[in-house]
Every structure is written in C-alpha cells, then in structure tokens.
C-alpha positions in Angstrom: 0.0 0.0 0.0 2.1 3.1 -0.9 1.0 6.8 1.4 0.3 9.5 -1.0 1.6 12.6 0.2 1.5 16.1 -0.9 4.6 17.0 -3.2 5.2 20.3 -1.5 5.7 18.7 2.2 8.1 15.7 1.1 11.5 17.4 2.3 10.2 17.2 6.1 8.5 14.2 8.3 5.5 13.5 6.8 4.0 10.1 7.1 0.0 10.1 8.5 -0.6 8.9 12.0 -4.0 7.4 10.4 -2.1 4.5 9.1 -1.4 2.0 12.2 1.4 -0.3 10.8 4.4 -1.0 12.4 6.1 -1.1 9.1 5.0 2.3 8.1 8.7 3.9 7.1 10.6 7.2 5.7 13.6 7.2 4.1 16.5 9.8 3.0 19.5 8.8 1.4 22.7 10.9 0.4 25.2 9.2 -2.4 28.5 10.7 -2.4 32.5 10.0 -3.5 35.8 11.2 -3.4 37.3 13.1 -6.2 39.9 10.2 -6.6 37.0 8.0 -6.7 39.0 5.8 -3.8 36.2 6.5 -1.5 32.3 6.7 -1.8 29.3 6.8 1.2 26.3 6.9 1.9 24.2 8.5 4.3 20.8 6.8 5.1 18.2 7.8 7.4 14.8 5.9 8.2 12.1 6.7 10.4 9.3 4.3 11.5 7.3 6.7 13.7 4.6 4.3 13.8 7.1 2.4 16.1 9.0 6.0 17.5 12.2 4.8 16.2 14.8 6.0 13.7 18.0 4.5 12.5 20.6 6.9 11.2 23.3 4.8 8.5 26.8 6.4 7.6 28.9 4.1 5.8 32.5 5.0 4.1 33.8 2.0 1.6 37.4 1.6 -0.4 38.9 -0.2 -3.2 37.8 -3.9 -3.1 35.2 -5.6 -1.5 33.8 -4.5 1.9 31.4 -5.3 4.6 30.2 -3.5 7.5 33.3 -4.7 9.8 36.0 -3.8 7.4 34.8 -0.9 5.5 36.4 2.4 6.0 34.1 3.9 8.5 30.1 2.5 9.3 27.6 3.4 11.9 24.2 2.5 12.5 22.6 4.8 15.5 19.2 3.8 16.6 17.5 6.1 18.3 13.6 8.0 19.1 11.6 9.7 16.6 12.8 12.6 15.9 10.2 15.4 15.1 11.6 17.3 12.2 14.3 16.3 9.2 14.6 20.4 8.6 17.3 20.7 11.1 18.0 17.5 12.3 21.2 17.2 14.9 22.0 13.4 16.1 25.0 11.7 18.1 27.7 11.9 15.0 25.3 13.2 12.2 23.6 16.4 11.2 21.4 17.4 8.3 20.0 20.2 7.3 17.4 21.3 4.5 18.6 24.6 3.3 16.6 25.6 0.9 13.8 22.9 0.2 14.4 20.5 -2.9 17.7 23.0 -4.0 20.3 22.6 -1.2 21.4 20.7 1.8 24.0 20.0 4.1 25.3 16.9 6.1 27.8 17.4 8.7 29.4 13.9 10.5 31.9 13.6 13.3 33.3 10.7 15.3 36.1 10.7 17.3 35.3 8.0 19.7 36.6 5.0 16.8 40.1 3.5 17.2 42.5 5.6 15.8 41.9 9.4 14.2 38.9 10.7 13.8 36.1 10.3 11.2 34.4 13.4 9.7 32.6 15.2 6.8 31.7 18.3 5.5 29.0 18.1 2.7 26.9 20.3 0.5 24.1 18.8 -1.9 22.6 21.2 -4.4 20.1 19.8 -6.8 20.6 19.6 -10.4 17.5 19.0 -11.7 13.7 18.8 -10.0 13.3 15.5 -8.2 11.5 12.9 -10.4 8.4 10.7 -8.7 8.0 7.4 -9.1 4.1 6.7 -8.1 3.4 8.3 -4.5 6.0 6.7 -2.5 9.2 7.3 -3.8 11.5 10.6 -5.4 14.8 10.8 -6.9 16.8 14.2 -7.2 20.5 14.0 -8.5 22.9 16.6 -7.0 25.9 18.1 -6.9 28.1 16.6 -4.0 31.0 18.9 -2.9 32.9 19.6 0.6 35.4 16.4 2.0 35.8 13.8 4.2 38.3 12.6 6.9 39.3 8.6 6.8 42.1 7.8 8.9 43.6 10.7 8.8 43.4 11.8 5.3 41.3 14.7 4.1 39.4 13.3 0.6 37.8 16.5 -1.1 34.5 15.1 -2.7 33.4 16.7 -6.0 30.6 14.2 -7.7 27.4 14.1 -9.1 24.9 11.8 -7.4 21.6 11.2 -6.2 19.6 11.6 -3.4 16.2 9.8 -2.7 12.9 10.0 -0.3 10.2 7.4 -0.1 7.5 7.1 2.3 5.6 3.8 2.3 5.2 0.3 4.4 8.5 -1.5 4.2 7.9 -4.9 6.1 11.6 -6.3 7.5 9.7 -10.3 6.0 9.4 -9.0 2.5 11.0 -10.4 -0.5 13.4 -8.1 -2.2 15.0 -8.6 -6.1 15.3 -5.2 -7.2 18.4 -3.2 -8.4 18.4 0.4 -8.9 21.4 2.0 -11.6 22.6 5.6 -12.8 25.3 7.7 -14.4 25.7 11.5 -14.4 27.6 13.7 -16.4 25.7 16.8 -14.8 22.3 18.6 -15.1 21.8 17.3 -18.5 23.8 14.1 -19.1 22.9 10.7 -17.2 20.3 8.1 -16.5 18.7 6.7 -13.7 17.1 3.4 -14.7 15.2 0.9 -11.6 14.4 -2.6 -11.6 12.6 -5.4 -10.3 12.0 -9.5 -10.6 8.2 -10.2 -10.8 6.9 -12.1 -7.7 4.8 -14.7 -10.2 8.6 -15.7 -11.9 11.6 -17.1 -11.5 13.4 -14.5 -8.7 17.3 -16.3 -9.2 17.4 -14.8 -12.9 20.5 -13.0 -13.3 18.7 -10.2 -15.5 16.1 -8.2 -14.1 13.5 -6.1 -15.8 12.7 -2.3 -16.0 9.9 -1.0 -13.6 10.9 2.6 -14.6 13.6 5.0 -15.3 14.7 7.7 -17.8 17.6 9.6 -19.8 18.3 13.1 -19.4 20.4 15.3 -22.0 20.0 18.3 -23.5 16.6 17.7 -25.1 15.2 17.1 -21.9 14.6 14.0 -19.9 13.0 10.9 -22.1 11.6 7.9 -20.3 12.6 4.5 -21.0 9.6 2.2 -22.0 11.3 -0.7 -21.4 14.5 -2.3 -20.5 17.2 -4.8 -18.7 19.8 -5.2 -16.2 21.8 -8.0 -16.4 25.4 -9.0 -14.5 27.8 -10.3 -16.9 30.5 -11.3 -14.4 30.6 -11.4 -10.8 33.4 -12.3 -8.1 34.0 -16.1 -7.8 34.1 -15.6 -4.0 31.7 -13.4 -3.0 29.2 -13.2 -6.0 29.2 -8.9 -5.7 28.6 -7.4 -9.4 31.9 -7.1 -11.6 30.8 -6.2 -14.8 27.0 -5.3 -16.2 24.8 -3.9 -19.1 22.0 -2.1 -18.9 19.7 -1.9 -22.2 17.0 0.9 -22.5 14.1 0.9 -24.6 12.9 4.3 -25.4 9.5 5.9 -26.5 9.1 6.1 -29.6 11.7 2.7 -31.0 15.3 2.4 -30.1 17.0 0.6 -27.9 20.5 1.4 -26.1 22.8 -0.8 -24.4 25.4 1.2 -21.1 27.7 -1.2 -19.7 29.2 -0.7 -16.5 32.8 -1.8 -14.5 32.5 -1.6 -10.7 35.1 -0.1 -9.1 34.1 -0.8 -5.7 31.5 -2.3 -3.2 30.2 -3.2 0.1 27.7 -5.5 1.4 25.3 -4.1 3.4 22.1 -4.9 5.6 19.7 -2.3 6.4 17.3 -4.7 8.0 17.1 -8.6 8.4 15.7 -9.4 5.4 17.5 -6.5 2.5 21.1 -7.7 1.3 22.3 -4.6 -1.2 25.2 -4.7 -2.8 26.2 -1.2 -3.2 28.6 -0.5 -5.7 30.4 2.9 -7.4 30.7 2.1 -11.3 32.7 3.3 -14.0 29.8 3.9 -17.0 30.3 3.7 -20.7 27.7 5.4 -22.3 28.0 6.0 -26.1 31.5 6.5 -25.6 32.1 8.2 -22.6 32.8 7.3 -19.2 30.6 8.9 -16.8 30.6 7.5 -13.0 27.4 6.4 -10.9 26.4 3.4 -9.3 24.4 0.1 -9.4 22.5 -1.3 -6.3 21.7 -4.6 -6.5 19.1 -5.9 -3.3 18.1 -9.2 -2.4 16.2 -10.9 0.5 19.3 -13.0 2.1 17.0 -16.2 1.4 16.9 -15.2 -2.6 20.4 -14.7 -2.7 21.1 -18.0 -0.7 19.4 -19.5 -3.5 21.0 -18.2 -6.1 24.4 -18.8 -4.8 23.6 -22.8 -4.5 24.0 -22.7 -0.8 21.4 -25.4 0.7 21.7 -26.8 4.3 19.5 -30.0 3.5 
C-alpha cells in the first residue's frame, strides 16, 4: 500500500498517523564520492514513527570488496523519533534542508573509533527537479562537494549523485530482487534506470526487468519504455557485481545498451531481510565514461538460493 503525500511537504517528516502499521517507514538517502573515486558513502536515514524509532546509517567504503566490519568507516545509531528532518542534529550526524528541494547539508563527526577521527563536511545542491515514481518514492541528482576525513586523510569530494525519499510500508519479511542504476555527467547528461524480478517468476534470474527510469540530456529528460539489467560477471568468492549492461528501450523505437565496471562495493544490511550490494561504477555510455552506481538488493534467502547454498 504506498502513502500518498503532498509534493510540497516531502523534504520534512510527513507520514499520517492514520495509518497504524508497524512497518510504516521514511527514508532519506545521500550518495557521495571522493574526487579520486578511492572512496564513496552513503548517508541513510529511516524513520518508523509508527514504532517511535529512527535509525541513522553512515557508511565510508574503499577499493575492493567491503562489509560493514572492514569498511572504512560504518555506523548505524538507533535512536527516538525525531520530530523534524529540517534541522536535524543526532550523536555523530547532522542534516540540514537549506533551501527545500535546491540545497542541503550533512555534517558527520566521530572521534570516539580506534584511531583518528572520522568526519565530513558536505553540500548537496540539486541539479534538476526531483523525479516521482508513483506516490511513494523521489529521486533528485545533486551536486556533492565539501570532504571527508578517513584515517587521517582529508578526501575533497566533487561528484554528481543522487539523493532519494520514499514514504511507504516496508515490512523487514518481504522479499526483495530489485536493483536500482545511474550515471551523471551533470544537469543534463545521465540516467537513472530501476528494476525489479516479478513475484509470479523465477526470482534467481541474473537479468532483471525495468519498472521505470529515464535519460536526461540536452533535449530534456525521455523515459525508458522498457528495459534490462543484467550482470555479466561477478566475483568467484563473494558473487558482488563485476561487470554489467543495462539496455533501454525508449518511446518512440530504439534501444540502447550502457555497460558498466565496478570499481568498488560493500555489502550491506539495512534490515534482516534487505542484502544490497552497493557499488560505485565506472559507465560507458556512447563512448564516454561517466561515474554512478548500481545497487543490486536481495532478500538474504533469494540470494542464498541463487548462490547454490542449501543446508538440507
């Protein structure tokens, strides 16, 4: 059941009291990387005010392969329901909504880690109006500048990326197979493309279908009528995304095919039954490399599954 909200009130707290399930859950999430692309993060918050709770993710990952226990920096704080996002201060984290839908800022310290201390400094201003998908969901992609402090060493981060918001019941039993992929070259040069294995087939396919998405250049933004994302080669060991295509159909006839070479990725759990592979990828579109990245999500039973790991 997806909360319809008013498009004017979606950069603060929002979700209706009149709906009584636990599950009932906000989300805002921050994409960001270093300039030398050896570092990207994330910042994720999620409210479930049904419940009172929020849970507040940072995560900083490197070259390779991480997981929460080895990446460069993760926290997960899990605290009340906080009342507004507008000007939002929390153990380690701040954020700020400057100037709705146009500009924010996220501020993170830690110094209480082993070793130095863990910070950064970020702006996000928007390069485009935020595109809805349905009444539960909003992508914006912004401009990512300031820097961040690993171990250390002072990163200055200088990126185009998205932010997103959704609003809707998000059950911790439900089945996920969805991946979600985008490249940016700036306000008028990318695509953000989502997708998503139908619940009446076969969920272990490695190549999932479009559920929506579009292409934005100088003639404006064109969405994709149909399309695929499939993984062409993936790490013996741990199975995480190597190499991938992504092939757009667009209105009108046409199809396109981006392919895509991770440079990086952690493994990550937001709740107990969401695996996502995160993963910051090098795009060739027509030509040009332009730098985004592929989430790929599972349910941890799916991806079991699809691994061949069975304990009978």
């Amino acid at each position: 059941m997806a909360t319809e909200v008013a498009v004017e009130s979606v950069d603060e707290l929002h979700l209706p009291p009149t709906d009584s399930s636990p599950w009932l859950t906000e989300t805002a999430w921050y994409s960001f990387w270093t300039t030398d692309r050896v570092l990207a993060g994330h910042v994720y918050l999620r409210f479930r005010p049904n419940l009172g709770v929020m849970d507040a993710f940072t995560y900083v990952w490197g070259p390779g392969v991480s997981s929460p226990w080895d990446t460069a920096y993760w926290k997960d704080v899990r605290l009340g329901m906080p009342t507004s996002l507008l000007d939002l201060e929390i153990p380690g984290l701040s954020h700020t909504v400057v100037d709705p839908f146009r500009e924010y800022r996220l501020t993170s310290e830690d110094e209480r880690g082993y070793g130095d201390r863990f910070a950064f400094d970020l702006s996000a201003k928007a390069l485009q109006a935020p595109t809805y998908f349905g009444g539960k969901h909003l992508d914006q992609p912004m401009h990512m500048t300031g820097w961040v402090t690993v171990d250390g060493t002072r990163r200055d981060v200088d990126c185009f990326a998205m932010r997103d918001r959704s609003w809707y019941r998000r059950s911790d039993f439900t089945l996920f197979r969805s991946a979600y992929s985008y490249a940016l070259g700036g306000a008028d040069d990318g695509f953000l493309a989502l997708y998503a294995a139908p619940r009446d087939l076969d969920m272990l396919r490695d190549d999932l279908p479009l559920v929506g998405g579009h292409e934005t250049s100088a003639k404006g933004q064109r969405p994709f009528s149909s399309g695929v994302r499939k993984v062409t080669k993936r790490d013996p060991v741990t199975g995480h995304p190597m190499e991938l295509t992504v092939a757009f159909g667009e209105e009108g006839g046409g199809t396109r095919e981006v392919r895509g070479r991770v440079r990086n990725s952690i493994a990550l759990a937001a709740n107990t039954s969401m695996l996502s592979w995160m993963s910051l990828v090098d795009w060739d579109v027509d030509g040009r490399i332009l730098v985004g990245e592929d989430q790929e999500i599972w349910s941890p039973s799916i991806w079991r599954a699809f691994r061949g790991r069975s304990y009978r």
